[in-house]
N, C-alpha and C positions, 0 to 999 in steps of 0.2 A: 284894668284888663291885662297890661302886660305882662304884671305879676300872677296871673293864674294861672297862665303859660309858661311864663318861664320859671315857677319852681317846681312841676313836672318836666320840666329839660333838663334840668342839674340834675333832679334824682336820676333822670335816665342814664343820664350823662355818667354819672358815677358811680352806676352797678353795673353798667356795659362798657364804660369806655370808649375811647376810639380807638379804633386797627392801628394807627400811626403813634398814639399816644405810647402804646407799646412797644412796638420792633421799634429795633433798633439797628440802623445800616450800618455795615461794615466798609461800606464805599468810605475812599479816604486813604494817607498818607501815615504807615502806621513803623513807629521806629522799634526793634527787635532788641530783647531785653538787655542784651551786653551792649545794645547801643553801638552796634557798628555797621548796621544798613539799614536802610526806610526802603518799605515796599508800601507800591500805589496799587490799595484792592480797587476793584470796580466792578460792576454786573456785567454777567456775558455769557449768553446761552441760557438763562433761565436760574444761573446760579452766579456764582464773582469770580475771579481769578486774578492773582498778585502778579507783578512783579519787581525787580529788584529798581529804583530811581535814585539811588545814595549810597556809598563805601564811604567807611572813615576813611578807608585808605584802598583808594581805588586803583594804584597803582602797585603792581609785582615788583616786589623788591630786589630779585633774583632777578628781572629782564626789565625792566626800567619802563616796562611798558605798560597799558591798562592789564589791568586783572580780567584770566579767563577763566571760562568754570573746568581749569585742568587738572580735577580727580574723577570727571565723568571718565567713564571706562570706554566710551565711543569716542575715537579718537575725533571724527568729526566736531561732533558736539564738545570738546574741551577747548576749542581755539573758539568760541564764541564768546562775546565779553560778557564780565558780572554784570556790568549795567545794561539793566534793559533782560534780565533773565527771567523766565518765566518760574515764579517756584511754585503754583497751581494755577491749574486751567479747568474751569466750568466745577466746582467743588456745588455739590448740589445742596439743597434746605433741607435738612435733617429734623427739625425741632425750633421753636423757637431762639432769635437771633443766632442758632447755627446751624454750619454747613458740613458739610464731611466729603471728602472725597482722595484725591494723593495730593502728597508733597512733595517735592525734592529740594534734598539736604544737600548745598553743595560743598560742605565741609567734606564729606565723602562720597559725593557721587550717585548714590541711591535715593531710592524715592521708594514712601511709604505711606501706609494708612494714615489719614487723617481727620482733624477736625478743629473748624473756626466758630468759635464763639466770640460773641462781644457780650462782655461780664459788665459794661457801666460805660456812660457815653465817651469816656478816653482808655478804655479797654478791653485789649482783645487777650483771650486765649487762645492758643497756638498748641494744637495738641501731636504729637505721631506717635504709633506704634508698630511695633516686630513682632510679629508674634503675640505672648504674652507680657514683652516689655515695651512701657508705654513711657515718655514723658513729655513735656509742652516747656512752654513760659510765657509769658505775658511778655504782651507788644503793648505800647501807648501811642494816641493819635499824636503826632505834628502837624 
């Protein structure tokens, strides 16, 4: 009896899948391809949002002190530390396992079109563009 039932569950099973089987969560501790910050994604608002939880070198060599995001052009905003920086907030579902929304760079201070994909369960694509110039890198989970 078991088996009449359950080998119409496998076949379901395996031309429909489950919703979970598929997506794949970007939630997590994901370190940036030169390897020198890990940002903590998480959901928020209906969509995820990073920020910065790790510098190799978390400390300003030029003032002995933590590192701030001081290439933002708002002067407020450049005395605020690298850790704990927001580099997106609420980046919304675009497509399967990805999201699109802004980023900010704080190599220089701006903030740009974006989009986060997770390409395999320990990685992420990391995309922005300007315009017509576009480029990413791959993040790996920690």
């Amino acid at each position: 009896m078991l088996t009449r039932f359950a080998i119409p569950s496998i076949i379901l099973a395996a031309l429909f899948g489950t919703p979970s089987a598929h997506a794949q969560s970007a939630d997590g501790t994901w370190l940036t391809q030169a390897g020198d910050a890990r940002v903590k994604i998480s959901k928020c608002g209906g969509g995820i949002c990073g920020h910065i939880v790790w510098l190799r070198e978390p400390m300003d060599t030029a003032t002995g002190q933590p590192a701030t995001d001081s290439k933002n052009p708002n002067p407020a905003l450049a005395r605020r530390p690298m850790i704990g920086l927001p580099l997106f907030n609420g980046m919304q579902p675009s497509g399967p396992n990805k999201w699109s929304g802004q980023i900010y760079n704080a190599d220089d201070g701006s903030t740009y079109a974006s989009s986060v994909t997770v390409t395999g369960a320990d990685s992420l694509r990391v995309e922005g563009c300007v315009g017509a110039l576009c480029g990413g890198e791959t993040w790996t989970r920690r």
